[in-house]
C-alpha beads as a LAMMPS data file, in Angstrom:
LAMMPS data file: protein, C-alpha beads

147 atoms
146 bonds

1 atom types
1 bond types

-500.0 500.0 xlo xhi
-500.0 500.0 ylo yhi
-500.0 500.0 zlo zhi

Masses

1 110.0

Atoms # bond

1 1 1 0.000 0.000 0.000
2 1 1 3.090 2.443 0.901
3 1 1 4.603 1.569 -2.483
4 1 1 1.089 2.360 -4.413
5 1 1 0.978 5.962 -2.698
6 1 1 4.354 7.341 -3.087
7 1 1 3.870 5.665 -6.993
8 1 1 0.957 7.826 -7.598
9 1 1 2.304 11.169 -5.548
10 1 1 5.380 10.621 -7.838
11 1 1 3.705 10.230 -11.140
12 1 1 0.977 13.816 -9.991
13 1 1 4.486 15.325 -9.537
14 1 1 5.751 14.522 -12.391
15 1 1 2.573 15.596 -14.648
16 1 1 2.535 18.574 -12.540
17 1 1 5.756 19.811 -13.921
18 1 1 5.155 18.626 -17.574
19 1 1 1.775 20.475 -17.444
20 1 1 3.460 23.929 -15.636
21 1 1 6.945 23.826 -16.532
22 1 1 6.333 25.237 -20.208
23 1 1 4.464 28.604 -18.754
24 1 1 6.953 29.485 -16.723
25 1 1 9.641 29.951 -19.580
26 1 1 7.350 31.131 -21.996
27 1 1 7.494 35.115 -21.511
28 1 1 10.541 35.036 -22.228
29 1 1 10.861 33.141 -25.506
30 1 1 8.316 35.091 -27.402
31 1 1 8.941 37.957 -29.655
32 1 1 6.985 40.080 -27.693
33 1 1 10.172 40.795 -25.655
34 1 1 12.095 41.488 -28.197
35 1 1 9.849 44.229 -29.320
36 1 1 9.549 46.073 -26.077
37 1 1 13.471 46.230 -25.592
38 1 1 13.529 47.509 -29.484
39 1 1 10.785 50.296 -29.092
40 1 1 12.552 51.123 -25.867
41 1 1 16.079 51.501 -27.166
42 1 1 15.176 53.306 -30.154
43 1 1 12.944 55.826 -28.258
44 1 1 16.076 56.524 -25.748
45 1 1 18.000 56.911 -28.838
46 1 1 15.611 59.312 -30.573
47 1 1 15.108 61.625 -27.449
48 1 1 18.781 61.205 -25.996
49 1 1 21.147 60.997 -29.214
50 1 1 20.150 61.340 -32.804
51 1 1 17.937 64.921 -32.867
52 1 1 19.494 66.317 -29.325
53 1 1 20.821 69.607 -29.969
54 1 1 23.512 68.791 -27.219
55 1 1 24.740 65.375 -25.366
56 1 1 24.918 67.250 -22.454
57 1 1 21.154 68.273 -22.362
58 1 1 18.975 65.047 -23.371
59 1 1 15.924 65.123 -24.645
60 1 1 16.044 69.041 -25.631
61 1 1 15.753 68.464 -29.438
62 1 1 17.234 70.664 -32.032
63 1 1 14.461 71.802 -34.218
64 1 1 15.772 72.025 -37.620
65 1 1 17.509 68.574 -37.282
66 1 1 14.705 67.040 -36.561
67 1 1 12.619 68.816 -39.157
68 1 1 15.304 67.526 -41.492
69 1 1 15.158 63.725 -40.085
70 1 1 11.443 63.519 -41.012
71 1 1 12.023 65.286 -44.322
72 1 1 12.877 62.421 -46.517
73 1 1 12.683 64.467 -49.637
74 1 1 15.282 66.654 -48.118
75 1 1 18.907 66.045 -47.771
76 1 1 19.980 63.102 -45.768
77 1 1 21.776 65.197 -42.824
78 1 1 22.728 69.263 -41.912
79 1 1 26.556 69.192 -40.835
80 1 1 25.281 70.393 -37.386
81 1 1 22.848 66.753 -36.899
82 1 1 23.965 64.053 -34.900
83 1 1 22.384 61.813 -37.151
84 1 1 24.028 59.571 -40.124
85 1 1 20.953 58.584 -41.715
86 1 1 17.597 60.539 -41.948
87 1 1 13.833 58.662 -41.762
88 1 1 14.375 56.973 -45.448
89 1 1 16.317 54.609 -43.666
90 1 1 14.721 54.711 -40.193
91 1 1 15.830 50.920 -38.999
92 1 1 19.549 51.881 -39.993
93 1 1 19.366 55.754 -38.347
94 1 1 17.927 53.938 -34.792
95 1 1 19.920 50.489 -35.152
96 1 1 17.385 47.832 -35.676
97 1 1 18.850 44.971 -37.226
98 1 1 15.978 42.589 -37.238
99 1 1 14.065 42.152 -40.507
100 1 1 11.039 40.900 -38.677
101 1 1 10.981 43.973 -37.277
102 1 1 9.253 47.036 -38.613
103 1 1 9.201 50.579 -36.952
104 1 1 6.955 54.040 -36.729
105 1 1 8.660 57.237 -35.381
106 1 1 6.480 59.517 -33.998
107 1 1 6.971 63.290 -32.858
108 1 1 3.732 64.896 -31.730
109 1 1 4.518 68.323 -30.996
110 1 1 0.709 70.777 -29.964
111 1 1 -1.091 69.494 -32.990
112 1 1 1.552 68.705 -35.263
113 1 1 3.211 65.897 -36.024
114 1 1 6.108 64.722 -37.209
115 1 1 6.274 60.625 -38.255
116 1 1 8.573 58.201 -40.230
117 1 1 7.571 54.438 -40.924
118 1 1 4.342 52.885 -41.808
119 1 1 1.367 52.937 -39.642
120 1 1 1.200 49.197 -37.809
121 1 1 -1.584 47.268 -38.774
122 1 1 -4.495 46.958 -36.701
123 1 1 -4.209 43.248 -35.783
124 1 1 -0.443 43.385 -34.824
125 1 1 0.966 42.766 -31.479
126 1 1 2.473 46.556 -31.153
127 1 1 5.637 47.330 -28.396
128 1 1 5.165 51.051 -27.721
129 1 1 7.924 53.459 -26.096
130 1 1 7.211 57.009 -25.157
131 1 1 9.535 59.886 -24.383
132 1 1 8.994 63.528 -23.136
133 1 1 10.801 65.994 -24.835
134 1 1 11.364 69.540 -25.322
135 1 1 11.101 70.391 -29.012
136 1 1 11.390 74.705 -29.799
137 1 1 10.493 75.802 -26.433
138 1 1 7.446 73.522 -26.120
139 1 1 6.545 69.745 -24.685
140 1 1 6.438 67.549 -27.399
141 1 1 5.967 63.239 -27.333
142 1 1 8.410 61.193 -28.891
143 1 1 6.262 57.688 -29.761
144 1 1 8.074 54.757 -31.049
145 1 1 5.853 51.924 -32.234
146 1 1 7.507 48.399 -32.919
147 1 1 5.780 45.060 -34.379

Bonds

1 1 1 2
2 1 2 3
3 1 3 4
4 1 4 5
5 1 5 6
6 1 6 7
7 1 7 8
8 1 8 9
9 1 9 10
10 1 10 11
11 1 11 12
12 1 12 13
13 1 13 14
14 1 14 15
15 1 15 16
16 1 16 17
17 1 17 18
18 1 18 19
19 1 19 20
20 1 20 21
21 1 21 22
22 1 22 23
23 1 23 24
24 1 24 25
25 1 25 26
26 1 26 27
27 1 27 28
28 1 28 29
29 1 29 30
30 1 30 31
31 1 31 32
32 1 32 33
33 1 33 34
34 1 34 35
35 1 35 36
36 1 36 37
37 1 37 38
38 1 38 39
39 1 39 40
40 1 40 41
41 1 41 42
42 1 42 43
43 1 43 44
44 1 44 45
45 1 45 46
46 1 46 47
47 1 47 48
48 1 48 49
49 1 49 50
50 1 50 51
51 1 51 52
52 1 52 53
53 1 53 54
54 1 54 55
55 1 55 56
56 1 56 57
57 1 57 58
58 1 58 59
59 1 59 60
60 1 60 61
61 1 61 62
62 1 62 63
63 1 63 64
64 1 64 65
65 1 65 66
66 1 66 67
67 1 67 68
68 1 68 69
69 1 69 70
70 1 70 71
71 1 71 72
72 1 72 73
73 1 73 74
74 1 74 75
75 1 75 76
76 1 76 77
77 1 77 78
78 1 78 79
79 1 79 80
80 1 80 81
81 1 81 82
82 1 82 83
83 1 83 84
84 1 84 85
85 1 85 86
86 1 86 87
87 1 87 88
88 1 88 89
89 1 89 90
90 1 90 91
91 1 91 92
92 1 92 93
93 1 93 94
94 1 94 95
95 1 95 96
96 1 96 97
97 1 97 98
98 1 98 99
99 1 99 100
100 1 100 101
101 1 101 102
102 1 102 103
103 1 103 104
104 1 104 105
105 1 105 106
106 1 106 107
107 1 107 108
108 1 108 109
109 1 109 110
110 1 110 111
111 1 111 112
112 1 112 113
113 1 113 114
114 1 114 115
115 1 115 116
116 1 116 117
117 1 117 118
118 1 118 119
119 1 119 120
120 1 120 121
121 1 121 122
122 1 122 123
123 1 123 124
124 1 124 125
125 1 125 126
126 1 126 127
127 1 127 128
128 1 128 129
129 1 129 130
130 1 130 131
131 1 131 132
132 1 132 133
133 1 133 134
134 1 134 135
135 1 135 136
136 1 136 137
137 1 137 138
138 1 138 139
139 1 139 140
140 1 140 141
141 1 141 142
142 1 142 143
143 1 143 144
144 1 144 145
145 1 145 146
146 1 146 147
């Protein structure tokens, strides 16, 4: 009888962890993460690096380099732009590597707005990054959308 019970409690362990053990890893092997550190990274590189005006004051955007980033009629970069590549090659400018990945740049400055990528589609699982910034003299939202 001693045998038959610590049989069975064995066996309910070991279903317990076959059932259970698969959840537990499984935020962490989607893509979903991988999205969320992307949006992240490339909004902290948007606000902090590429359209700052100075290094030394972050997210205080220069306002005709990032009128020219958006511009992609315009020429690539102004000689004063921290910036190698403007919005007509928006994965290269922010670093995304992944071609899975696609990405919308956002600036939404009192009514206008400023954006770079395609819109994401309605049915997409979207990563979204947000960034306050200070764009001529006013608040302005840097949004940074990532499926």
């Amino acid at each position: 009888m001693d045998y038959a019970v610590g049989v069975s409690v064995f066996l309910l362990v070991v279903a317990f962890v076959f059932a259970f053990a698969p959840s537990l890893t499984a935020p962490f092997t989607g893509d979903a993460t991988d999205a969320v550190v992307v949006a992240d990274r490339s909004a902290d590189r948007v606000a902090n690096d590429l359209l700052v005006e100075n290094p030394a004051r972050p997210t205080v955007l220069n306002a005709t380099c990032t009128q020219a980033f958006f511009d992609t009629d315009g020429p690539d970069r102004s000689d004063d732009c921290r910036y190698d590549a403007n919005a007509t090659d928006l994965k290269g400018a922010l670093g995304v590597i992944s071609p899975a990945r696609t990405v919308n740049v956002t600036v939404v400055d009192d009514g206008s707005t400023l954006a770079a990528g395609p819109s994401p589609p309605r049915d997409a699982d979207v990563s979204v990054a947000r960034r306050a910034v200070l764009l001529d003299g006013s608040d302005a939202t840097v949004v940074v959308r990532v499926w």
